[in-house]
C-alpha positions as CSV (number, residue, x, y, z in Angstrom):
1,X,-23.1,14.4,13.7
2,X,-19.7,16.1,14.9
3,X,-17.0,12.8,15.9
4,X,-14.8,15.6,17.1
5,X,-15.6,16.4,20.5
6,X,-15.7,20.3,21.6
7,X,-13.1,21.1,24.1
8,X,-15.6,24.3,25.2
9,X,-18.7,22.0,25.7
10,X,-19.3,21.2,29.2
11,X,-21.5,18.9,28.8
12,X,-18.7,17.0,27.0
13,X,-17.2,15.5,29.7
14,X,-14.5,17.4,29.6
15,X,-12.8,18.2,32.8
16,X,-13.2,21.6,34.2
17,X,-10.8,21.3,36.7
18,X,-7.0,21.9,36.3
19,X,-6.4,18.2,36.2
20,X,-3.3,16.7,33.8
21,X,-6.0,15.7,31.4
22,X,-7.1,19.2,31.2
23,X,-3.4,20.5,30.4
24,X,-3.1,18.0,27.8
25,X,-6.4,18.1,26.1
26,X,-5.4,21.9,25.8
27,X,-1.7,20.9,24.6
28,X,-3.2,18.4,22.2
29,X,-5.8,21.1,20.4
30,X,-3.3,22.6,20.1
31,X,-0.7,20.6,18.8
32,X,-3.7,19.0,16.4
33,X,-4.5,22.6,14.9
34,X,-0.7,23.3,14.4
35,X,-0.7,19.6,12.5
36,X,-3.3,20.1,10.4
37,X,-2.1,23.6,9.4
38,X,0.6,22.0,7.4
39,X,-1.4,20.2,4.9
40,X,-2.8,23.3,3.0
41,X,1.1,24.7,3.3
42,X,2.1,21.6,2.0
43,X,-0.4,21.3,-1.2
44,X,0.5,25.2,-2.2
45,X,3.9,24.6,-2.2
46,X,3.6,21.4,-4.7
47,X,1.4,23.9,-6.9
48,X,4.1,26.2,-6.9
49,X,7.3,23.6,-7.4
50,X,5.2,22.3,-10.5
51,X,3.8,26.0,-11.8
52,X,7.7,27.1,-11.9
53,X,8.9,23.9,-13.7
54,X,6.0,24.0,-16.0
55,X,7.3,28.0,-16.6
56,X,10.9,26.2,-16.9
57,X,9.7,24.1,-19.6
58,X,7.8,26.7,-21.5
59,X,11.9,28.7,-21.8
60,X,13.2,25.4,-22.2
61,X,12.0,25.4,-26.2
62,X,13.0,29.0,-26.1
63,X,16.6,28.7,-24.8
64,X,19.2,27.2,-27.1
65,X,22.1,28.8,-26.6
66,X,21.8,29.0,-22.3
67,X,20.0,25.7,-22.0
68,X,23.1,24.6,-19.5
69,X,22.3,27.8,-17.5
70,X,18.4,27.2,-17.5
71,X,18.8,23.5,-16.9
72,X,20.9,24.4,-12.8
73,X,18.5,27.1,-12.4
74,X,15.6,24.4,-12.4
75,X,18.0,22.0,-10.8
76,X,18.7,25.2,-8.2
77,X,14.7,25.9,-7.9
78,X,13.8,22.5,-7.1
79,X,16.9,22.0,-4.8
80,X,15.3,25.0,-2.8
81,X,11.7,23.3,-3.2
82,X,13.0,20.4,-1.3
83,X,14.2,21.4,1.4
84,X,10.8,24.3,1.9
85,X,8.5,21.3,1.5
86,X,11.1,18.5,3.6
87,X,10.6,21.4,6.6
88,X,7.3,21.5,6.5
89,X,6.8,17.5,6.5
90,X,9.5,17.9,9.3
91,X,7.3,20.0,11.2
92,X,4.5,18.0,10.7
93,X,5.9,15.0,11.7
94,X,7.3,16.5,14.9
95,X,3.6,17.6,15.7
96,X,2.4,13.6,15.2
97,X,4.5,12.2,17.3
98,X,3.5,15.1,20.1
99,X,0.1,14.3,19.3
100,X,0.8,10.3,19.9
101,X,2.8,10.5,23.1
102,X,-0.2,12.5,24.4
103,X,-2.7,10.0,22.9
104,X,-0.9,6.8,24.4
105,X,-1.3,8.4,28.0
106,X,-5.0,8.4,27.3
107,X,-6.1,5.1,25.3
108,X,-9.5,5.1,26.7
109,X,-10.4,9.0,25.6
110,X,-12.2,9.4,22.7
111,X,-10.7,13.3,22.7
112,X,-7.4,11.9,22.8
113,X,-7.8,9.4,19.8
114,X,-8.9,12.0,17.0
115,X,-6.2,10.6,14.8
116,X,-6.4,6.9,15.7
117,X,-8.4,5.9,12.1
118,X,-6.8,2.5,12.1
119,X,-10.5,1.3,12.8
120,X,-12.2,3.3,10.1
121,X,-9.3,2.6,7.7
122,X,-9.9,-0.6,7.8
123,X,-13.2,-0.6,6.6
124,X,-12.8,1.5,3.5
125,X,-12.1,-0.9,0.3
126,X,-9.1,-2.2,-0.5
127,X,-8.1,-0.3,-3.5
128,X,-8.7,3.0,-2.1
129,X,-6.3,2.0,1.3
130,X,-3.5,0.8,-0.9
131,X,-3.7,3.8,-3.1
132,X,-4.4,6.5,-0.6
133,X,-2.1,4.9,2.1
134,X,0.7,6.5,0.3
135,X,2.2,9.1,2.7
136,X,2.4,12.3,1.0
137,X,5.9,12.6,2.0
138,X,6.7,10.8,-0.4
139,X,5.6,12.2,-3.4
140,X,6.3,16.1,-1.7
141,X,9.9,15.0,-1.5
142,X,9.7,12.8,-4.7
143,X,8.2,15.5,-6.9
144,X,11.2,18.0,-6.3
145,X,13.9,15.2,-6.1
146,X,13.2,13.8,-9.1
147,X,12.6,17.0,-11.1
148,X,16.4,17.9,-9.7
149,X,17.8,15.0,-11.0
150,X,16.2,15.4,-14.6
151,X,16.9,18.8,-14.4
152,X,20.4,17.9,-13.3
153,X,20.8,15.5,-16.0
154,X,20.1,18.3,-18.7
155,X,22.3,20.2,-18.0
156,X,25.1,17.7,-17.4
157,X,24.1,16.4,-21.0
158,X,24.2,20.0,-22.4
159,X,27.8,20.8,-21.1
C-alpha cells in the first residue's frame, strides 16, 4: 500500500488545473525531496567525522613528541566537521519549516500532511519514542563538539 500519494496520478485527486493548490503541491515535492536529501548527507558526514578521529587516535599512540600538534589538528578537523554537518541541519531545517507553512494552509489534505506522524508516533511503544525522539541534531552537532573539546583538552594538557 503506497500512504504517499502520486502527484502524477490523476486519478489522485490531484488538481489538474493551475489552481494555488497545484503550485504548492508542486513547491512542496519539491521542497520534501530537497528535505529528505539531507539525511543520507547527514549520516556520511558523521561516518567521516568518526573515520578521521578513529585515524586520529590510531597516530595518537604513534605521536610523542608532536602530540600538541596532532591534538589542534583533531580539534581543527572537528571544528570544520561542525560547522559542514551544522549547514546541512541548517538547510534541513529551513526546508521543514517551508514544508509546514505549506502544510498549515492545507490541514484537510492528506498530500499536504506527509510529515504530520504525530498520529502514528503516538502509537509506537513508549521506549522506542523516547529513545528515537532524539533529534539527530543533536548528536550531529554533539559528536563533533564534544570530540573538539576532548581534543582541545589534549592538547591544552600537552603544552
Amino acid at each position: 500500500m503506497n500512504i504517499i500519494p502520486d502527484v502524477n496520478d490523476k486519478n489522485n485527486n490531484v488538481a489538474s488545473d493551475n489552481s494555488p493548490a497545484e503550485g504548492d503541491l508542486q513547491t512542496y515535492n519539491t521542497l520534501l525531496q530537497l528535505w529528505q536529501a539531507e539525511n543520507p548527507i547527514k549520516t556520511i558526514k558523521l561516518q567521516f567525522l568518526l573515520a578521521s578521529n578513529a585515524g586520529l587516535l590510531g597516530f595518537l599512540s604513534l605521536q610523542n613528541d608532536n602530540l600538541t600538534l596532532l591534538a589542534t589538528g583533531g580539534f581543527v578537523l572537528n571544528i570544520i566537521w561542525l560547522l559542514s554537518i551544522g549547514r546541512t541541519s541548517l538547510f534541513q531545517k529551513a526546508w521543514k519549516n517551508k514544508l509546514d507553512d505549506i502544510a498549515q494552509q492545507y490541514p484537510d489534505d492528506a498530500r499536504f500532511q506527509i510529515l504530520n506522524i504525530t498520529f502514528a508516533e503516538k502509537r509506537a511503544p513508549a521506549w522506542l519514542r523516547v529513545i528515537g525522539g532524539v533529534s539527530s541534531r543533536y548528536y550531529l552537532l554533539g559528536t563533533p563538539a564534544g570530540l573538539a573539546v576532548a581534543w582541545l583538552a589534549i592538547a591544552i594538557i600537552r603544552l
